[in-house]
Structure formats: structure tokens, C-alpha cells
C-alpha positions as CSV (number, residue, x, y, z in Angstrom):
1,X,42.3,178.8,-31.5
2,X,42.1,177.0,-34.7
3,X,45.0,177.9,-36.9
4,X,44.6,177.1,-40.4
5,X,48.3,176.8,-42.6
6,X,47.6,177.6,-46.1
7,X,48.3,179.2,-49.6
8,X,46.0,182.4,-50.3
9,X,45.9,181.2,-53.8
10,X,44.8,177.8,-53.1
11,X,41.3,176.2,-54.3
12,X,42.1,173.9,-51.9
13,X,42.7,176.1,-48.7
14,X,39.8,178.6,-50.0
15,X,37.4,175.6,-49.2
16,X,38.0,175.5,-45.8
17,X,38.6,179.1,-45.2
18,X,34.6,179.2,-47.2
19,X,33.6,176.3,-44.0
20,X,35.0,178.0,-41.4
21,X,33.2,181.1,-42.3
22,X,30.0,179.5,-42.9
23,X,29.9,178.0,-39.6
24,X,31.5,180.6,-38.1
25,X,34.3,179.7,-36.8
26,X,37.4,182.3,-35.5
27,X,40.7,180.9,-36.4
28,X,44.5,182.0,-37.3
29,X,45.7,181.7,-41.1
30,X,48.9,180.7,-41.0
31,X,50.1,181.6,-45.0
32,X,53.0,179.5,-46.4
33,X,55.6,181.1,-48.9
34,X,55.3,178.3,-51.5
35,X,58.7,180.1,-52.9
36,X,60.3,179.3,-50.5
37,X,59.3,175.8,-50.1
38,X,58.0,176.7,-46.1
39,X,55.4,173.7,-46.9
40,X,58.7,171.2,-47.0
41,X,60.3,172.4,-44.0
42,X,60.6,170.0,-41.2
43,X,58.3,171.9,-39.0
44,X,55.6,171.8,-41.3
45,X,56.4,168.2,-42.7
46,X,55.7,166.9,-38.9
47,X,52.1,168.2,-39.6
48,X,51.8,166.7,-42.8
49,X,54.2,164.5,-44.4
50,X,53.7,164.7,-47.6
51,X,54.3,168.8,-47.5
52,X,51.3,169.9,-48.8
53,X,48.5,172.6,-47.8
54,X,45.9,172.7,-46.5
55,X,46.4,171.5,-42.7
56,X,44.7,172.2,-39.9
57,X,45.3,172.3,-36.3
58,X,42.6,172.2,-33.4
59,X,43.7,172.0,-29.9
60,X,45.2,168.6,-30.0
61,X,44.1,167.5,-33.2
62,X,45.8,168.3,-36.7
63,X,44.2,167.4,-39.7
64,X,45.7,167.0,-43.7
65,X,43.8,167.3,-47.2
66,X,41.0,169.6,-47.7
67,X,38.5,166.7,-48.2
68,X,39.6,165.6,-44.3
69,X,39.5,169.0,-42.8
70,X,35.6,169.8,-44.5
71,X,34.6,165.9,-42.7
72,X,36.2,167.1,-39.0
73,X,35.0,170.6,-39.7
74,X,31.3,169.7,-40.7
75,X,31.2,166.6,-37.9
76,X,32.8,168.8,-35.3
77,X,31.1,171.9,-35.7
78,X,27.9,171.6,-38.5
79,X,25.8,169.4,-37.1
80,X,23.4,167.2,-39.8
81,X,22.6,170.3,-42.1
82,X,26.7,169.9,-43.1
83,X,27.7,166.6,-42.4
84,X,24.1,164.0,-42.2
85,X,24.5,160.9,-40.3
86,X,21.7,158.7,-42.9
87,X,23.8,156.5,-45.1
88,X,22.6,157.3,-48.5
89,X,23.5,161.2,-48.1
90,X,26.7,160.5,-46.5
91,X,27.7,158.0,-49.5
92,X,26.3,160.8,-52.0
93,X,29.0,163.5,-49.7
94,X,31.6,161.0,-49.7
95,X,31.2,160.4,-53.6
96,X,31.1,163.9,-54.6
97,X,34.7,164.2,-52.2
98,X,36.0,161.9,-54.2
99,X,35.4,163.7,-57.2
100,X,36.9,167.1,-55.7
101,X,40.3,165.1,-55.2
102,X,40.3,163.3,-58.3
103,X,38.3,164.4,-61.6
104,X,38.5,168.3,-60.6
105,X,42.1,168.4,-58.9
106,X,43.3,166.6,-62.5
107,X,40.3,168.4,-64.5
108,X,39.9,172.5,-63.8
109,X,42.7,172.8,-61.3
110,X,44.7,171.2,-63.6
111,X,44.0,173.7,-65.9
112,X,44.3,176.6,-63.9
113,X,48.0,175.4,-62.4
114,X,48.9,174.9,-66.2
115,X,47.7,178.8,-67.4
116,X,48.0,180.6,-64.3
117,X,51.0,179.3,-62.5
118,X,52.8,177.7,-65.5
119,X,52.7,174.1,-64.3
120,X,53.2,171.6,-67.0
121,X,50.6,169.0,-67.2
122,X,49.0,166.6,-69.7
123,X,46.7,169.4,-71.3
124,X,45.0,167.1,-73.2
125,X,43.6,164.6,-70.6
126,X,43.1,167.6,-68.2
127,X,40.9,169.0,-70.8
128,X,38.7,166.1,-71.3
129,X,38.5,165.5,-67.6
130,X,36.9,168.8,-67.4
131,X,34.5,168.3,-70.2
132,X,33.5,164.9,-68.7
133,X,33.3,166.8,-65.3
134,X,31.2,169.9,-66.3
135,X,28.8,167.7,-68.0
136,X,27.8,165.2,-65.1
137,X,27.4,169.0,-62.7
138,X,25.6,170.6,-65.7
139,X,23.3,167.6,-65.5
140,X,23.7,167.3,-62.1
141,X,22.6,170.9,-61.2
142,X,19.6,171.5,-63.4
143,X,17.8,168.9,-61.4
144,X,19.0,169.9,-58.0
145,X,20.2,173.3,-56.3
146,X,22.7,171.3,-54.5
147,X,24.9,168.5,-55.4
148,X,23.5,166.3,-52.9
149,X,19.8,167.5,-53.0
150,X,17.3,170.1,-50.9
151,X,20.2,171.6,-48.9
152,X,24.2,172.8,-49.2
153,X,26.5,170.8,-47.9
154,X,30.1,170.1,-47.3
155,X,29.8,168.6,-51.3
156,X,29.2,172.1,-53.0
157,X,32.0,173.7,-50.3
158,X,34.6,170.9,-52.1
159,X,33.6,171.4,-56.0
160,X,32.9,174.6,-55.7
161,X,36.5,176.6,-55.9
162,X,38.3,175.3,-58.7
163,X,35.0,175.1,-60.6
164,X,34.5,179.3,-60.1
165,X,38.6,179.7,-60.9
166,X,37.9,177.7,-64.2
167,X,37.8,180.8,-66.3
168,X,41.9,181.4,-65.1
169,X,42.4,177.3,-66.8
170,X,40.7,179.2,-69.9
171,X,37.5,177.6,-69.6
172,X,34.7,178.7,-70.7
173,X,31.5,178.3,-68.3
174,X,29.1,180.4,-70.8
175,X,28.0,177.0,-71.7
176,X,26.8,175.9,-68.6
177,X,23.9,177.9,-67.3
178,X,23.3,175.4,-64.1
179,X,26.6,175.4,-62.9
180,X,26.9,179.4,-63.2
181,X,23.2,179.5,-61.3
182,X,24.5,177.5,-58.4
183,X,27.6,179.5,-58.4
184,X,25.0,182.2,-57.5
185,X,23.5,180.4,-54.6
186,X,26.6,179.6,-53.1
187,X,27.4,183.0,-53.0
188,X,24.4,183.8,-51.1
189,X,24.9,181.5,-48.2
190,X,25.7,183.4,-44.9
191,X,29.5,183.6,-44.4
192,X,30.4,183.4,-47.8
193,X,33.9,184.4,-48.6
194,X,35.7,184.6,-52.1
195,X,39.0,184.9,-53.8
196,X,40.9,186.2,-56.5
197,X,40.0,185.1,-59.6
198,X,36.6,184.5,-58.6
């Protein structure tokens, strides 16, 4: 079985718990005490070195950062609806990846680690990150449902989290009627599972 090691207050690990429902997919969650540091032990640093969650083990295969584990998920176990083989819409995926683990891990997660968990961070950068961010998906998502188009796909599953904690950064989404509409749809799709703070 598929066991999944994870925080339950994540953004991160919610993604792929949210792609392993939607495609159905049994597995065993595995929840780290991040008190405790269990993520640095030297059990869990032989799954992923740089002790961090999410990982993900299948049979044989283990598999770090949330970005990664949405690919082998969707390629494994999606088929094209998920994970399209066409060049263009698997640049347009692999773009809108990269934005999960860059502009929104330093933009609305940020944020949210700073107000909700204390973290210290640069507020001020985080903040305009986000502004820059919620702009391009405002724009973004009042011509499109989805991020890449006609269809949902492993892009909404990786921007979507930290984008629907936003509110715990103290962010307010009021101004961004797009965003909150695809919210809604993603919702909606079959297997959809939330979190606190959601």
C-alpha cells in the first residue's frame, strides 16, 4: 500500500492527500510530530535527505517534494486528463509547478507560516510576492476555469492549498472574485478533501 509521511497541517502534504483522493487511491498516512523533529530522524532522513514532508513511498519507489509526488502520481495513476503527454500543456503544468514551489511557497505560505505558526520571515517581500502572485491567477482565472485551460489538472491541485489558507497569512481574497470562483470548482471535483483553515 502506498504510505504517504506527512504533517496534517501541511499545504504541501494536503496536495497530495487532495490527488490521491481524486484519483482514488487507498494509502496509509503516516503523520510526523514536527515537535519533535521525527522529519530529521535518520529513518526518515534515508527517505528524504533534506528532512522535509511530504514523501511518498510506493512499493519500491519513494518519492520527495510535493511538486514530484503530483508528476509520479498523475503519470502513474491519471492518465492524460491529470498528467497530458502534448508538449505545450505539459510546459504550461510544469510552469505553473514551478510557481507552487517558488512564488507561492515564498508568497501565501510565507505568510501563513509567519501569522499562524510564528515563523519569522521577510514580511515585506512575502507580501509583494503575493500581490504579484494573486494578480497573474486573478488574471489568469477570469479567462480560464483552470490554470492550464478546459480541464483540472495536477496545476490547480499544486496552487490551490496555500492559496485557500491565505486568509490564516491575513490575506484578504474579497478582492479577487476569479480566484474565490475557482476555489468553488475545485471543491466540486469528485474526491475532494479539505483542511483546516480552509
Amino acid at each position: 500500500m502506498i504510505k504517504l509521511y506527512e504533517f496534517a497541517l501541511s499545504g504541501n502534504c494536503h496536495k497530495v492527500r487532495l490527488m490521491l483522493s481524486m484519483l482514488d487511491l487507498r494509502y496509509e498516512s503516516v503523520v510526523l510530530n514536527g515537535a519533535a523533529n521525527e522529519q530529521k530522524s535518520p529513518e526518515f532522513l534515508a527517505m528524504n535527505p533534506l528532512g522535509q514532508v511530504p514523501v511518498l513511498v510506493d512499493g519500491d519507489v519513494t518519492v520527495r517534494d510535493s511538486q514530484a509526488i503530483l508528476v509520479y502520481l498523475a503519470s502513474r495513476y491519471g492518465g492524460a486528463v491529470w498528467w497530458p503527454q502534448e508538449p505545450a500543456a505539459l510546459a504550461d503544468i510544469s510552469a505553473w509547478l514551478s510557481t507552487a514551489a517558488n512564488e507561492v511557497a515564498h508568497g501565501p505560505s510565507a505568510l501563513r507560516a509567519r501569522h499562524k505558526f510564528g515563523r519569522k520571515i521577510n514580511v515585506e517581500e512575502a507580501t509583494q510576492t503575493t500581490a504579484t502572485l494573486l494578480h497573474m491567477l486573478e488574471a489568469q482565472l477570469s479567462r480560464h476555469d483552470w490554470l492550464t485551460g478546459a480541464s483540472a489538472s495536477i496545476a490547480d491541485v499544486a496552487i490551490y492549498p496555500y492559496l485557500a489558507l491565505a486568509p490564516e497569512g491575513q490575506i484578504d481574497l474579497a478582492p479577487y472574485p476569479a480566484l474565490r470562483a475557482w476555489f468553488g470548482r475545485i471543491q466540486a471535483l469528485p474526491g475532494y478533501v479539505g483542511m483546516p483553515g480552509m
